[in-house]
N, C-alpha and C positions, 0 to 999 in steps of 0.2 A: 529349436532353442533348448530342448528337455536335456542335450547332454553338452551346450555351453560351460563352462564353469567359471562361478563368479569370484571374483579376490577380492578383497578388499584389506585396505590396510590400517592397521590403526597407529594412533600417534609414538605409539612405543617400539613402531616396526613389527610388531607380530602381524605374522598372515595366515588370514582366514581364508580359508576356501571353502564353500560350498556347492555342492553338488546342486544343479539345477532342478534337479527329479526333489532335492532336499526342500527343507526349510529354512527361508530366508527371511529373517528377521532383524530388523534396523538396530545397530551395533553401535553404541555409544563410542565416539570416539575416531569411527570410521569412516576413511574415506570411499568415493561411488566413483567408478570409473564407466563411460559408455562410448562406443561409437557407435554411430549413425547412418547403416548403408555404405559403408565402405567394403563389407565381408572379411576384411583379413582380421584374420584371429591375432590378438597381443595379450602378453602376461598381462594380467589385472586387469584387461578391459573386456565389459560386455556388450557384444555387437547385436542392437536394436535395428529390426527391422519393421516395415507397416505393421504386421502383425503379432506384435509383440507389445499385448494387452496388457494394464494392469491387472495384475492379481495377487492378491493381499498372501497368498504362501511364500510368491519371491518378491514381493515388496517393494516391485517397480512395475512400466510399463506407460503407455497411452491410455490416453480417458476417454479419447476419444479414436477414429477409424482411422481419421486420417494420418500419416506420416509427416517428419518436420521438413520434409522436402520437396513436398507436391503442390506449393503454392495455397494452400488454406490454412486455415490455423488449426494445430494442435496440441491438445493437453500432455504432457509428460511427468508424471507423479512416481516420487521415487520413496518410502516410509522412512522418515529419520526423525529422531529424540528431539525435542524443544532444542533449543539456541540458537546460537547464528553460523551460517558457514556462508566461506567463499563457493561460489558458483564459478568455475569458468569455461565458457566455451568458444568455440572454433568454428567460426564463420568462411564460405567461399563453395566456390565450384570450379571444377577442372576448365568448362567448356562454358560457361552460362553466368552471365551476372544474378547477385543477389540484393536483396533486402530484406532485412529480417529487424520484426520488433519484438523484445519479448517482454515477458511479465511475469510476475510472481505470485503464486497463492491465489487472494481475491481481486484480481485486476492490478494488481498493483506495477507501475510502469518503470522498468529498470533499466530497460536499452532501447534506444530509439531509430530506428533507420540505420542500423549497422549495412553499408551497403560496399559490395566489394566487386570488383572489376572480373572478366572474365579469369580466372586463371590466379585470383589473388586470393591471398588467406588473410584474417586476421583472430585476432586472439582477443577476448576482449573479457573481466572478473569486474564481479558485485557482489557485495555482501547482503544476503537476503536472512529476515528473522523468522523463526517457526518455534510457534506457541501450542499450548495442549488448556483446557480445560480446567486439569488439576493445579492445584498452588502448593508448593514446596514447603511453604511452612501451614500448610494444613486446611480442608475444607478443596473447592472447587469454584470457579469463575460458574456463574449463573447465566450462561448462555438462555438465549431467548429462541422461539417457534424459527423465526424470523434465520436466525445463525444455525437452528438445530436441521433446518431442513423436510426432507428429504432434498438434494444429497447435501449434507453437513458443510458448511462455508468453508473454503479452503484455509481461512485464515484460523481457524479452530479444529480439523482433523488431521489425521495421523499421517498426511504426507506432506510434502513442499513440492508445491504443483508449478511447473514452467509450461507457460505458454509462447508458443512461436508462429507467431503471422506477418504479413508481408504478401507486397506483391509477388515475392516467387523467396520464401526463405530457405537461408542456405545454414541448416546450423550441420557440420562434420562431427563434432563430439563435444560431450560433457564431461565435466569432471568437479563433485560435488567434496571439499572438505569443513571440517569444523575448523569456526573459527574462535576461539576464545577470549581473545584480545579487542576484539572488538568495541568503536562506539556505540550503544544504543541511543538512540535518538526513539523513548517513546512517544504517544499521542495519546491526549485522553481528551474524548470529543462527544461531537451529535453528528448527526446523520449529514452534515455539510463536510464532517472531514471522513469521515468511515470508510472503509472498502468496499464501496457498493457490489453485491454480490453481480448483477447482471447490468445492461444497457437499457437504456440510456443517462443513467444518474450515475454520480460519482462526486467521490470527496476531494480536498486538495489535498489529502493524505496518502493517497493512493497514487500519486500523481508525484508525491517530492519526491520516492526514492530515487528517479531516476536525475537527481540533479545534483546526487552527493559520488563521490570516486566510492574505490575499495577500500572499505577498515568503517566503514559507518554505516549500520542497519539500521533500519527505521523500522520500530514494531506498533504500527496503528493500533489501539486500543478502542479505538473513537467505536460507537454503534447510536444506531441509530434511534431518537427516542430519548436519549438519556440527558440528565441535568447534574450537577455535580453532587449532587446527595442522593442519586441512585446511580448515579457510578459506582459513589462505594459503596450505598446495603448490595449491589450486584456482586460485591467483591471482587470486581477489577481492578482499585486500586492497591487491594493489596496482591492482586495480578501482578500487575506490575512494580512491584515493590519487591516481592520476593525473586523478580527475573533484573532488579536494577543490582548492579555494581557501582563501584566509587569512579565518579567521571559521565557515569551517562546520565542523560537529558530526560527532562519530563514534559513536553511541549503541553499546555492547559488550554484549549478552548471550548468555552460552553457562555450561554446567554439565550439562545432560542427557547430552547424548553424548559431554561429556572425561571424565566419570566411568564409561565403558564403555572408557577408554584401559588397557591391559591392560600396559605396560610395567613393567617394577620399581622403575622411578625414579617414576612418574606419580603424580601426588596433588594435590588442591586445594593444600596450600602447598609443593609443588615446582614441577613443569612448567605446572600450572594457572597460577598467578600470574606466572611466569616470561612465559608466554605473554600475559599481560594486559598487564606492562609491554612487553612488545616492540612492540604494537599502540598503547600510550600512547605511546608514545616516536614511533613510527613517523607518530602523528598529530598532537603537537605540532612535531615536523622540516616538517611539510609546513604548519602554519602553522592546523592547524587543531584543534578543541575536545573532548577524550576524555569522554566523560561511561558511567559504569560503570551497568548496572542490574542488579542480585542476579536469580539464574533463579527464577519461580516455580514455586511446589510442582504435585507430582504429586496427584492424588486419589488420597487412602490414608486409612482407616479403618478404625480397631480398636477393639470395643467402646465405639462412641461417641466413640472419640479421634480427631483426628487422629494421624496418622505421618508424619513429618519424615525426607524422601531425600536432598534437598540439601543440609540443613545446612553441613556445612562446605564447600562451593564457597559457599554464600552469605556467611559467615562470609569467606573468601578472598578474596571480593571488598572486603567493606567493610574490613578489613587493609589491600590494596592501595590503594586509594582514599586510607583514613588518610596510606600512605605518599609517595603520589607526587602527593598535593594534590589529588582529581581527583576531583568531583560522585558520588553515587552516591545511585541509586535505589531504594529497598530495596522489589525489586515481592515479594520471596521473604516478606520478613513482611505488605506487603499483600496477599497471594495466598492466604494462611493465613489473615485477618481475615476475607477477601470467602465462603472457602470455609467458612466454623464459620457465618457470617450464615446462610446458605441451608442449612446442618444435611447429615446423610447422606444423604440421599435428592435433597430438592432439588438439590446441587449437583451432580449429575449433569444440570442442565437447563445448567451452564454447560461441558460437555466434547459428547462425539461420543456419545451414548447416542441412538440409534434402533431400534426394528423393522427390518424387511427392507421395503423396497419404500416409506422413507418418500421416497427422493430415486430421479430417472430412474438404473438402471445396478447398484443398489444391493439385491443378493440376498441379503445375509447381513443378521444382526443386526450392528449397529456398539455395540460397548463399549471404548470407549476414554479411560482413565482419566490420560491424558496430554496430548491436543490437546486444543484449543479447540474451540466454535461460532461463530457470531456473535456470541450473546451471553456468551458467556465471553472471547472477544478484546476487546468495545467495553467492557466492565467493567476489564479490564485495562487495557487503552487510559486509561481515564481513572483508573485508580491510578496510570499514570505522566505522565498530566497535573499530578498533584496532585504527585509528587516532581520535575515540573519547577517549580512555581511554588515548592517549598520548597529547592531544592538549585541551580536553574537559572535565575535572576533574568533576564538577559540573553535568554534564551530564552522566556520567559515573557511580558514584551514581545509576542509575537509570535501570543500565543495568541486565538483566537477569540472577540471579542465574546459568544458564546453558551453560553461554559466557564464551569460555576458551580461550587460548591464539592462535592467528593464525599469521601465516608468507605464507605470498602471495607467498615468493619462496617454501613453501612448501605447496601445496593448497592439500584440500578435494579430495581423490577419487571420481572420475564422477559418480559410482555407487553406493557411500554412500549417494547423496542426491536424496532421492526416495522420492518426490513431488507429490499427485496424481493430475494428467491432468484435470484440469475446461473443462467442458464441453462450447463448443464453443457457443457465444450467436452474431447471427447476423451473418454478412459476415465477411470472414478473411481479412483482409486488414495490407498490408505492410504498416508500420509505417515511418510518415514523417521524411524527414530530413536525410543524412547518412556522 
């Protein structure tokens, strides 16, 4: 690989080359060409093989042993500038069918069962977000233990991580450019919509990209823990203020953790809402689209009922919305629909209920009647597909050829969404906040 040479091009047609034995440093502007086990040498592509390790001199590589074509999953980290670029790659095999699912940074789920016949190729681009720490107009995002790692959460370090699993994935090549035009569709959340770093929890944040076509990035902000008034002393909102342009989206849900706010003044229709217009305000100033989504419920049952925690932070929201003209998604009554479908027992197949020893790391029993799964995130994920198509027109536009119509009282089979398991990076750790 030491005497490969990498090209890469930037938007103005200059070409860069550098020497492999050189230093290779992510190039504003530039595009990343790779093939994958093919061997034939092409202008401006670098041909990846199993072993061909990331290492932060040339700025790409695997995170992990394995290859994208050996049937497990593996990591592919390539070092590029915040923004957004299109991803596109090239799915198939000469002699062998494939299925290939991939993902983005922290879990985040972009292509699903791309699967291709013996002998068939297909070509399939997503617009994926990559964020840094630093804020443009000054100071730093206050990343927490939990984000800092060891190893540093993909959705906060210096590469854009692709992950490729499958029962037998077939990805041929990548080809990574900037994209500048682009929707941002951000999120500002709790630990219900986040990029859970590891398995088995997960937000429905991490879970919509893969419902939107190319031209719309989704940049999760959401972590876990937080309420809307340490959102911003963390300086994520103005994270995400100094990366919004005119046009893109501020998706708001929080209610779990401001209802642990213990002050005397503190209350869904005080400080709660108070805090929802500052965030509205703060993100049509900057030219861009407030769109509210109500917190979905807790799993609570009583004698066959449900039990209603949020209510009035949901209730506070749709008030606010009423008042300040501003989209709202009401996942807190779709959440309650999806949970009465699958009854008391079942819907524990959509939170964190395990044995001990079902995930690597993982020695206790997990009952936790607050986070997601997989599939209690991708179920959510598409209740707010459906209040984007009814509250969010403009937005909707932009939704994925393959979004068909869902009704929360009639949810997905638990065994139709076969997600393959990211391999755990780090210690498992129960997610803040419940």
């Amino acid at each position: 690989m030491l005497n490969q040479i990498l090209v890469t091009r930037t938007w103005h047609g200059l070409l860069l080359c550098f020497s492999m034995s050189a230093l290779c440093f992510p190039v504003a502007g530039a595009e990343h060409k790779f093939d994958f086990g093919s061997g034939i040498s092409q202008p401006g592509v670098v041909n990846v093989t199993p072993q061909t390790m990331y290492d932060s001199t040339r700025g790409f590589g695997f995170l992990k042993t394995e290859a994208a074509r050996t049937g497990t999953s593996s990591l592919f980290a390539v070092d590029v500038p915040e923004g957004n670029y299109d991803v596109t790659l090239r799915f198939g095999d000469s002699v062998d069918a494939t299925s290939t699912t991939v993902k983005s940074e922290a879990r985040r789920l972009m292509l699903e069962r791309i699967e291709t016949a013996p002998g068939e190729y297909q070509t399939h681009t997503f617009t994926v977000n990559v964020r840094k720490p630093p804020i443009s107009t000054g100071g730093r995002t206050r990343i927490n233990s939990r984000e800092m790692g060891p190893p540093v959460i993909a959705g906060w370090d210096e590469h854009l991580t692709l992950e490729f699993s499958g029962p037998r994935p077939g990805v041929v090549s990548l080809e990574i450019k900037p994209e500048t035009h682009a929707i941002t569709v951000f999120i500002a959340g709790d630990s219900t919509v986040t990029d859970q770093r590891n398995e088995p929890w997960s937000g429905w944040g991490q879970m919509i990209p893969r419902f939107f076509e190319q031209g719309v990035a989704v940049s999760n902000q959401a972590e876990s823990g937080l309420a809307l008034f340490s959102f911003e002393s963390q300086k994520r909102l103005a994270k995400v203020l100094s990366m919004m342009k005119e046009g893109d989206y501020l998706f708001i849900q929080f209610g779990h953790n401001d209802q642990k706010d213990k002050r005397p003044d503190a209350g869904p229709f005080t400080t709660y809402q108070a805090n929802l217009k500052k965030f509205i305000e703060a993100t049509r100033d900057h030219g861009g689209i407030p769109v509210l989504v109500t917190p979905m419920e807790r799993r609570r049952w009583s004698g066959g009922k449900q039990q209603q925690t949020l209510t009035d932070y949901a209730q506070a929201v749709r008030q606010t919305g009423a008042a300040l003209n501003v989209p709202v998604i009401d996942l807190h009554a779709m959440s309650l629909a999806f949970y009465a479908a699958l009854g008391v027992e079942n819907s524990k197949r959509a939170f964190v209920h395990y044995p001990a020893k079902t995930y690597p790391g993982q020695d206790s029993v997990l009952k936790d009647d607050t986070h997601h799964n997989v599939y209690g995130a991708y179920e959510l994920a598409r209740c707010v597909v459906e209040g984007i198509k009814s509250n969010v027109p403009e937005l909707a536009n932009f939704l994925a050829e393959d979004v068909g119509n869902f009704d929360p009282a009639l949810p997905d089979a638990h065994e139709s969404i076969n997600i393959p398991v990211t391999p755990i990076l780090g210690d498992a750790e129960t997610p803040a906040g419940n």
